[in-house]
C-alpha positions in Angstrom: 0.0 0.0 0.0 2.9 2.5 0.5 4.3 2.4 -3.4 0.6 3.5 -4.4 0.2 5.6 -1.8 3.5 7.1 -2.8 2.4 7.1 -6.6 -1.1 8.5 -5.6 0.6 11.9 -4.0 2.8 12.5 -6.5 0.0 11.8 -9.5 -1.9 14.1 -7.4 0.9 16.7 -7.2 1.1 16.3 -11.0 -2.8 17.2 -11.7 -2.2 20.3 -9.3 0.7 21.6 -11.1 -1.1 20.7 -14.5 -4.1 22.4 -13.4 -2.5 25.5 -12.4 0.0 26.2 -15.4 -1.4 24.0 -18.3 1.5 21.7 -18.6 0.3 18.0 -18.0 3.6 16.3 -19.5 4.8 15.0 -16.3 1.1 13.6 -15.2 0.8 12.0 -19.0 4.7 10.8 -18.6 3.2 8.7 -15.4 0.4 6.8 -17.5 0.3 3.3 -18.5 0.7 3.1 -22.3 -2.7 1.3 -22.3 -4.3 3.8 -20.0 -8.3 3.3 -19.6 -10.3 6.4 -18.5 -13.7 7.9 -18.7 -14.5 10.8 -19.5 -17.3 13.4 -18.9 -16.4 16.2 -20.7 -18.2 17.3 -24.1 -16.1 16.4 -27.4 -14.5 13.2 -25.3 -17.6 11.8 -23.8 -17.0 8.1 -23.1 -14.3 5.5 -22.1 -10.5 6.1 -23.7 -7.6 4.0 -23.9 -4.0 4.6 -24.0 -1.7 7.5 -23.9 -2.3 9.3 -26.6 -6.1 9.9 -26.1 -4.8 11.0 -22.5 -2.6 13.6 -24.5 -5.4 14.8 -26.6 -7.9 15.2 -23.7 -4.8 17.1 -21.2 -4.2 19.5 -25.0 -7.6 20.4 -24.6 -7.3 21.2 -20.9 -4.2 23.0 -21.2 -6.3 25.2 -22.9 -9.3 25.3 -21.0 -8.3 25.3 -17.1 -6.5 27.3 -15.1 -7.7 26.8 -11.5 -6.4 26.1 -7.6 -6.7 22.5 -7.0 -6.2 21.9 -3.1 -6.5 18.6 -1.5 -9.1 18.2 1.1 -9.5 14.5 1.9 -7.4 10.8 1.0 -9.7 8.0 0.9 -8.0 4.9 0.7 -9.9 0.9 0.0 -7.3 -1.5 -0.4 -5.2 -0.5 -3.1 -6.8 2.0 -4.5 -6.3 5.7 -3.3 -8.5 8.7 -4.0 -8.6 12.6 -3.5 -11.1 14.6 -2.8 -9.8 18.6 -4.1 -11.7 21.4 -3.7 -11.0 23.7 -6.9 -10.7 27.0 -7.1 -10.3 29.3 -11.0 -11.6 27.7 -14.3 
């Protein structure tokens, strides 16, 4: 549980910094090459795989956010951590 608590924080530190300047290199750098994620935004609704859909949807956030992003609660089941961030900007 340490090594992805460990990963967690600093994947978390990533999305902060990529939320607050646009640059989201070093959070794609940490993605599986197979990523899977969903997404809820319009223009990427729906599940993605792999790295370079990730980079397409972070382009299109480098763009469009700018905000605060500070941590208000770790929830942890197993191995599996989570962050709860209250968000501050666009």
């Amino acid at each position: 549980m340490v090594d992805e608590a460990v990963a967690a924080r600093h994947a978390l530190q990533s999305w902060i910094a990529g939320a607050a300047d646009g640059d989201w290199s070093q959070l794609i750098g940490m993605l599986d090459p197979d990523v899977a994620f969903s997404v809820p935004v319009e223009g990427f609704h729906g599940d993605r795989r792999g790295r370079s859909e990730a980079s397409r949807f972070f382009a299109h956030l480098a763009e469009a956010v700018r905000a605060e992003l500070t941590p208000t609660s770790t929830l942890v089941q197993g191995d599996r951590v989570a962050f709860e961030v209250s968000v501050r900007g666009r």
